[in-house]
DSSP file (Angstrom, degrees, kcal/mol; ACC not computed):
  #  RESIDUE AA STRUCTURE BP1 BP2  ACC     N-H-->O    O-->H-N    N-H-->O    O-->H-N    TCO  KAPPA ALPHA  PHI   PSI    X-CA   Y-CA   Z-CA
    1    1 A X              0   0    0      0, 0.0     2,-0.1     0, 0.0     5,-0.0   0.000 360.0 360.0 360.0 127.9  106.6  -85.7   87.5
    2    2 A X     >  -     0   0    0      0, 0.0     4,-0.6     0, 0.0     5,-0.1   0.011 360.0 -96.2 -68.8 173.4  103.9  -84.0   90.1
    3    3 A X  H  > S+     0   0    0      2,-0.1     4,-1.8     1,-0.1    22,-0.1   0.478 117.6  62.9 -90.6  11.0  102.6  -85.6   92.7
    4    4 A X  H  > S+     0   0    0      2,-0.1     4,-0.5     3,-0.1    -1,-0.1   0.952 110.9  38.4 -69.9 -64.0   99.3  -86.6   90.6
    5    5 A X  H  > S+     0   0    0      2,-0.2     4,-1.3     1,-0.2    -2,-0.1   0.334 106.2  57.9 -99.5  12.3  101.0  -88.4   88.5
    6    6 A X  H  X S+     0   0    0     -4,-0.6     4,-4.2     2,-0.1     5,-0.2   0.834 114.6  50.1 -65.8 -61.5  103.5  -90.0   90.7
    7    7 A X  H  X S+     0   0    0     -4,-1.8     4,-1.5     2,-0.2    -2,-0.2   0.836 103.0  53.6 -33.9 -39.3  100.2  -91.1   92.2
    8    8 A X  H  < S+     0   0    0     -4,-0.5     3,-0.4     2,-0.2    -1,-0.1   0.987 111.7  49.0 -57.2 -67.2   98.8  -92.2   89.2
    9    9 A X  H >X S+     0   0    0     -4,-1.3     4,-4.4     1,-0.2     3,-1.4   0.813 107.9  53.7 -42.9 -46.3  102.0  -94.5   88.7
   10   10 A X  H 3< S+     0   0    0     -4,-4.2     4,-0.4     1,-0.3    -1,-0.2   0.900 104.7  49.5 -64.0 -39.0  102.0  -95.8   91.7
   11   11 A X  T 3< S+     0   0    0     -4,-1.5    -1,-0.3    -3,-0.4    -2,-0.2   0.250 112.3  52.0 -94.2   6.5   98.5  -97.0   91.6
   12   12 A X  T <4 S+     0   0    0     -3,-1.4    -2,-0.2     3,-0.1    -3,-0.2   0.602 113.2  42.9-102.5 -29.1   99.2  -98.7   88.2
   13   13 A X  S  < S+     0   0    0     -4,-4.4    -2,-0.2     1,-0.1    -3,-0.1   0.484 123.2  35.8 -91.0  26.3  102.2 -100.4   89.4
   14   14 A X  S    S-     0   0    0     -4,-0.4    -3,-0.2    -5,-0.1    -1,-0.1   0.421 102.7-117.9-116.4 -39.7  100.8 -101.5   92.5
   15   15 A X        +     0   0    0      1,-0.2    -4,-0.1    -5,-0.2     2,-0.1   0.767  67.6 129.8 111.7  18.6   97.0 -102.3   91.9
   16   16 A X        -     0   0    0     -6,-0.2     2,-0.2     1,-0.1    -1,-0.2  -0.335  69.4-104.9 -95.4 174.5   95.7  -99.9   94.0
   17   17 A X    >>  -     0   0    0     -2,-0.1     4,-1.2    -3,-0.1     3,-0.9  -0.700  37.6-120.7-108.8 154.0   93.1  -97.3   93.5
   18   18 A X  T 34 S+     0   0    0      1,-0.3   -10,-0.1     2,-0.2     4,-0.1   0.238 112.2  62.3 -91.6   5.5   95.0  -93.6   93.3
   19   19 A X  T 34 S+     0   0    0      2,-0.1     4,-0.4     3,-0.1    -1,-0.3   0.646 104.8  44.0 -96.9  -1.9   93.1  -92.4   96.2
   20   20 A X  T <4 S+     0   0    0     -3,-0.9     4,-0.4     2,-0.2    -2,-0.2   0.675 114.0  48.8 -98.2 -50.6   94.7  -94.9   98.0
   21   21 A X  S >X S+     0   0    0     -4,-1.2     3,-3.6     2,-0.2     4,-1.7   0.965 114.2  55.1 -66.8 -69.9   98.4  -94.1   96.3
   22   22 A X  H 3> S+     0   0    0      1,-0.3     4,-4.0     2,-0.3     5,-0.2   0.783  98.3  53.2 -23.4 -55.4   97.6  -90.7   97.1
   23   23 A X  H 34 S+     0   0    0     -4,-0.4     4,-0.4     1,-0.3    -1,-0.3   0.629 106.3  55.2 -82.1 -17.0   97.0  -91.1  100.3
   24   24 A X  H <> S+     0   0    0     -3,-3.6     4,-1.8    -4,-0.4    -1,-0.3   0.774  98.2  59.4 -66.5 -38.5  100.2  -92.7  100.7
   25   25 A X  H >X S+     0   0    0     -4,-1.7     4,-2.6     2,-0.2     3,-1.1   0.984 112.6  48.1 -59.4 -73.3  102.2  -89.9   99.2
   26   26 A X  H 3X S+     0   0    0     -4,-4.0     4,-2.1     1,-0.2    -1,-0.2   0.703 107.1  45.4 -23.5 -44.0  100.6  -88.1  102.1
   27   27 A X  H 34 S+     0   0    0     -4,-0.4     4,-0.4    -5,-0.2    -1,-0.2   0.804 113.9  53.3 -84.7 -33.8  101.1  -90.2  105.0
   28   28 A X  H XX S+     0   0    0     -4,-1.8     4,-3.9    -3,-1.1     3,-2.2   0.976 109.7  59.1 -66.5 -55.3  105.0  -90.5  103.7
   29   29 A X  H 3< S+     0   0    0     -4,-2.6    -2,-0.2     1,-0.2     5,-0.2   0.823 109.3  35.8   8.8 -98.8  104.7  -86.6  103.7
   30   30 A X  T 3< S+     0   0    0     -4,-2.1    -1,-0.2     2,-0.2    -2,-0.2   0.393 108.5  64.5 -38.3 -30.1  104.0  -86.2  106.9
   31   31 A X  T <> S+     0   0    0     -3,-2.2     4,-2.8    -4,-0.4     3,-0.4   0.870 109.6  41.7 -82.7 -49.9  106.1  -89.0  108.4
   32   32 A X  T  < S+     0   0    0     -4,-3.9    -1,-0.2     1,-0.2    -2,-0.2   0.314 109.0  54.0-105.5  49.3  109.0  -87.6  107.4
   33   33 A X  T  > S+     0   0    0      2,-0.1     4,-1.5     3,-0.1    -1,-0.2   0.301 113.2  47.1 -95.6 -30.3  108.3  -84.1  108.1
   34   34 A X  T  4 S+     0   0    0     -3,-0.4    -2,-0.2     1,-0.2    -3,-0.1   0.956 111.2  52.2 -88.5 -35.8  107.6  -85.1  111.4
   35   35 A X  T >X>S+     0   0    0     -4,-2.8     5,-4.1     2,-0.1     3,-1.5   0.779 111.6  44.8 -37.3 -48.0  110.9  -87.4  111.5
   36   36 A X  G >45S+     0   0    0      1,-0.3     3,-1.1    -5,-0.3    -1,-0.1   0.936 105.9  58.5 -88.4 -58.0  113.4  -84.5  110.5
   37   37 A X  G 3<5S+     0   0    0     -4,-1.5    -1,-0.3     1,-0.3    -2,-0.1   0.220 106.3  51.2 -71.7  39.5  111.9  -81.9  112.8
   38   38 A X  G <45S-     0   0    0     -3,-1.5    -2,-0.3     2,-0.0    -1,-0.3   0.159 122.2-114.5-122.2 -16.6  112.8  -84.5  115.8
   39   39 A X  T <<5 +     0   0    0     -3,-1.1    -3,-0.3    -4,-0.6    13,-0.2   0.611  65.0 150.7  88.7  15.0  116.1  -84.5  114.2
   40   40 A X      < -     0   0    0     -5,-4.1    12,-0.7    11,-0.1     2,-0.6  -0.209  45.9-119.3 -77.5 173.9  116.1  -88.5  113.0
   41   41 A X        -     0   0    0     10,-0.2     2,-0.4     2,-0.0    10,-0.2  -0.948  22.3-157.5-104.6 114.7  117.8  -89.7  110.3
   42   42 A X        -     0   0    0     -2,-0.6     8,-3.6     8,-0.1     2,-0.4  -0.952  10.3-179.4-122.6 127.2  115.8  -91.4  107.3
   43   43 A X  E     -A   49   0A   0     -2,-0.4     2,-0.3     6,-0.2     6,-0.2  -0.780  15.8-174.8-123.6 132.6  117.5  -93.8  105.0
   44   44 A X  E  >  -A   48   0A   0      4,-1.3     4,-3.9    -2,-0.4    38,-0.2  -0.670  44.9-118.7-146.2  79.1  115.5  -95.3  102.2
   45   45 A X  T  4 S+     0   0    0     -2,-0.3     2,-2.0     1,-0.3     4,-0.0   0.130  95.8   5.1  -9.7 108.9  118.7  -98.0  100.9
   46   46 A X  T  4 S+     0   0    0      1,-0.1    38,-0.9    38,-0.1    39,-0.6  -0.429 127.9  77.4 102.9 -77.2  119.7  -97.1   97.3
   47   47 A X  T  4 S-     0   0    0     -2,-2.0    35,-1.1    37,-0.2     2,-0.2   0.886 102.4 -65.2 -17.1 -97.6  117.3  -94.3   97.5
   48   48 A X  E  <  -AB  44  81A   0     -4,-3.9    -4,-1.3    33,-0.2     2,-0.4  -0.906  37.5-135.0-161.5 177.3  118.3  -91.1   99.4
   49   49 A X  E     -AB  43  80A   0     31,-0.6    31,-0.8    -2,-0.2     2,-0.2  -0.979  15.9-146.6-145.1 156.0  119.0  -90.6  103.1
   50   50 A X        +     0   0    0     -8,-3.6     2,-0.2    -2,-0.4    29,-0.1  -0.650  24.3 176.8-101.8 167.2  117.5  -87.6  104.8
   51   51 A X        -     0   0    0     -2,-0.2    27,-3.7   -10,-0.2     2,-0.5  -0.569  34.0-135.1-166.7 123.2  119.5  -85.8  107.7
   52   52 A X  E     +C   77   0B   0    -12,-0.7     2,-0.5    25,-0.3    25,-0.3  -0.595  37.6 171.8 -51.1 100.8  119.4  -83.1  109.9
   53   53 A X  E     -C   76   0B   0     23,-2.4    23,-2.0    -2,-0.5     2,-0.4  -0.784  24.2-119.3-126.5 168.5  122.9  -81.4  110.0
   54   54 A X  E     -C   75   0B   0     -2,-0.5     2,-0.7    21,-0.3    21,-0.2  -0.819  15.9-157.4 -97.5 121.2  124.4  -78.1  111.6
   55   55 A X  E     -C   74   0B   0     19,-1.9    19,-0.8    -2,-0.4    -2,-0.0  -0.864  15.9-121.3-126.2 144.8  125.8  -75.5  110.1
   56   56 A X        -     0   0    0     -2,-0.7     2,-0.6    17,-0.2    18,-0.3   0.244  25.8-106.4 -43.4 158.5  128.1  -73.0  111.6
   57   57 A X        +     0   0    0     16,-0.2    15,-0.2    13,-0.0     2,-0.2  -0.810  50.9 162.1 -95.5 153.9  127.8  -69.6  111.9
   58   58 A X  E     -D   71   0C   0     13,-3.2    13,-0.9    -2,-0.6     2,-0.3  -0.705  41.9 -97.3-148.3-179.1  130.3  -67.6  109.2
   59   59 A X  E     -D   70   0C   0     11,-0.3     2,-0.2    -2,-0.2    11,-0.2  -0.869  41.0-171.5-104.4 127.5  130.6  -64.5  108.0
   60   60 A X  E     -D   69   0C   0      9,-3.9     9,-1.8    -2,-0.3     2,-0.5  -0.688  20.5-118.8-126.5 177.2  129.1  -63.6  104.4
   61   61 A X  E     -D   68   0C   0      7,-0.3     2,-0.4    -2,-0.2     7,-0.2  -0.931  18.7-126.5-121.2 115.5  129.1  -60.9  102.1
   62   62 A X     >  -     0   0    0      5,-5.0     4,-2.5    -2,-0.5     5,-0.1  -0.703  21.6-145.1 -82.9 138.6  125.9  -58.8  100.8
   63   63 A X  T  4 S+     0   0    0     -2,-0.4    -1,-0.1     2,-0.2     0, 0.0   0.695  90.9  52.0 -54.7 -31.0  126.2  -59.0   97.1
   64   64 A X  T  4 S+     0   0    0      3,-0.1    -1,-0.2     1,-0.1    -2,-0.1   0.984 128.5  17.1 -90.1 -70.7  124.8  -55.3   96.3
   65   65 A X  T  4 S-     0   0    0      2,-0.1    -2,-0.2     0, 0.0     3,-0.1   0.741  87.9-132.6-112.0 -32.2  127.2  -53.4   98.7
   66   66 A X     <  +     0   0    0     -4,-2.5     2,-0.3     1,-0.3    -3,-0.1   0.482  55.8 154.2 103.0  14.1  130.1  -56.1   99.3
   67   67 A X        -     0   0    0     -5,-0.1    -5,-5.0     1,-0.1     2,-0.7  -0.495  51.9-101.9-100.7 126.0  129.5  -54.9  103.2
   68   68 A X  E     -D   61   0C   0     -2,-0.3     2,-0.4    -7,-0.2    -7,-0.3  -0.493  43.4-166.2 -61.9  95.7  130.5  -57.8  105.7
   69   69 A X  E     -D   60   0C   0     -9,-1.8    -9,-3.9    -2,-0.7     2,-0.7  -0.734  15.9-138.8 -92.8 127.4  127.8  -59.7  107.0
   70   70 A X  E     -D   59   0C   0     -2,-0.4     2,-0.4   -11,-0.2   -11,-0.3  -0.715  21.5-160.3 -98.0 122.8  127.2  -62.4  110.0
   71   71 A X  E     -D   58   0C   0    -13,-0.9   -13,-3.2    -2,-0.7     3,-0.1  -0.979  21.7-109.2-106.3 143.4  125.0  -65.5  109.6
   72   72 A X        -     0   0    0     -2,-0.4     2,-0.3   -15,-0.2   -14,-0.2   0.170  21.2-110.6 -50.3 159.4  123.8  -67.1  111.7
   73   73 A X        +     0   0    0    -16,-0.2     2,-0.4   -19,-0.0   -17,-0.2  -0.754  55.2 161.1 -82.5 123.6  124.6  -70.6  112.9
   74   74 A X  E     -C   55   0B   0    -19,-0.8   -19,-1.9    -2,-0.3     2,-0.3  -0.942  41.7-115.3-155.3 165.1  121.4  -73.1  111.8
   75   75 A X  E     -C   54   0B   0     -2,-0.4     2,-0.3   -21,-0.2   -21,-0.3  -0.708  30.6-172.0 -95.6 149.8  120.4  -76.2  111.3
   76   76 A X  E     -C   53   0B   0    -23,-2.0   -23,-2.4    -2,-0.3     2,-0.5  -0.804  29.6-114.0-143.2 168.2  119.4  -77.3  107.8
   77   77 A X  E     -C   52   0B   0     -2,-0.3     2,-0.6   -25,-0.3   -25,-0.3  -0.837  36.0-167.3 -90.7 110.9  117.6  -80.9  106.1
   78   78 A X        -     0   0    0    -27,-3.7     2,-0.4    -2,-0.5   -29,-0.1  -0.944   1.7-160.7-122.2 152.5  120.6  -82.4  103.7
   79   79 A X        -     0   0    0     -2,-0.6     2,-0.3   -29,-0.1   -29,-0.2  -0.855   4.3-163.4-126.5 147.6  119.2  -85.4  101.2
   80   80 A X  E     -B   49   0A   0    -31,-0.8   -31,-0.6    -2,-0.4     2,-0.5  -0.990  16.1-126.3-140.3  82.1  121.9  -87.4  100.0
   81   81 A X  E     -B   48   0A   0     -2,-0.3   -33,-0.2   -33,-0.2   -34,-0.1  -0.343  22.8-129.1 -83.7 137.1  121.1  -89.4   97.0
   82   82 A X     >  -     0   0    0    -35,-1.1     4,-2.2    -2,-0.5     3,-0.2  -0.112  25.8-100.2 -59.9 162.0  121.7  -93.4   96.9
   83   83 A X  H  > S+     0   0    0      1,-0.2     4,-2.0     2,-0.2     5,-0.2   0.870 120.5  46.0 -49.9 -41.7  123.4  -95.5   94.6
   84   84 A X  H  > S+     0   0    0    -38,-0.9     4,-1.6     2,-0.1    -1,-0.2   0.984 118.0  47.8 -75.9 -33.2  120.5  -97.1   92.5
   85   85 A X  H  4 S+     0   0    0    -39,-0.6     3,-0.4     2,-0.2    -2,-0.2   0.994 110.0  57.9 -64.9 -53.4  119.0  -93.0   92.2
   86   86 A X  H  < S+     0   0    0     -4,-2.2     4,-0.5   -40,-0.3    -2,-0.1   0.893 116.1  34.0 -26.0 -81.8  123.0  -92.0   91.2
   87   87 A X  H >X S+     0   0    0     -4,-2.0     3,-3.8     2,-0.2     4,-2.0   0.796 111.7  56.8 -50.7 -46.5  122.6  -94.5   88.3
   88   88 A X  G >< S+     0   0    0     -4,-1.6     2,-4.5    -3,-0.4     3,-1.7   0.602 107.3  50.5 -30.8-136.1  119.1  -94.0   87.4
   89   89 A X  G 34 S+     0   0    0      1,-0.4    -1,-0.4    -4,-0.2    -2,-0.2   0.041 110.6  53.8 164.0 -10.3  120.0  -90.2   87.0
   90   90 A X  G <4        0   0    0     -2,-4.5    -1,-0.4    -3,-3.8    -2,-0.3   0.741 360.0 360.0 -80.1 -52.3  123.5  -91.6   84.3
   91   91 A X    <<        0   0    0     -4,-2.0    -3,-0.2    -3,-1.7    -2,-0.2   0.588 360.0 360.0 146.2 360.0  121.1  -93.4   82.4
């Protein structure tokens, strides 16, 4: 599903016009774009939860030459999915 036709959905179960869903997709977008690069935590119960975590710096391997390589330590987004998406996603 795209965001068109997430839209689409949205504005048929809700009663809304799909510029209107749209424009929600957007604003949700945005909020928690803006959320994550502050470093919050966003929990949508059931759903997913969003989080900022840390990750160390290690030592890696380039694939090609097998020659020992450092990465860096950086912070990354990890999503988490909730219990009702868990089931939803058995069947």
């Amino acid at each position: 599903m795209n965001r068109t036709d997430l839209a689409s959905t949205i504005a048929q179960k809700t009663g809304v016009s799909v510029k209107d869903a749209n424009a929600v997709i957007g604003g949700l977008n945005d909020v928690i774009l803006e959320a994550v690069g502050r470093g919050d935590k966003i929990q949508l119960p059931g759903l997913l939860t969003i989080e900022v975590v840390d990750r160390a710096a290690r030592t890696g391997r380039n694939p090609q030459t097998g020659e020992e390589i450092q990465i860096a330590a950086t912070k990354a987004a990890k999503v988490t999915a909730g219990s009702k998406l868990k089931a939803a996603a058995k069947g």
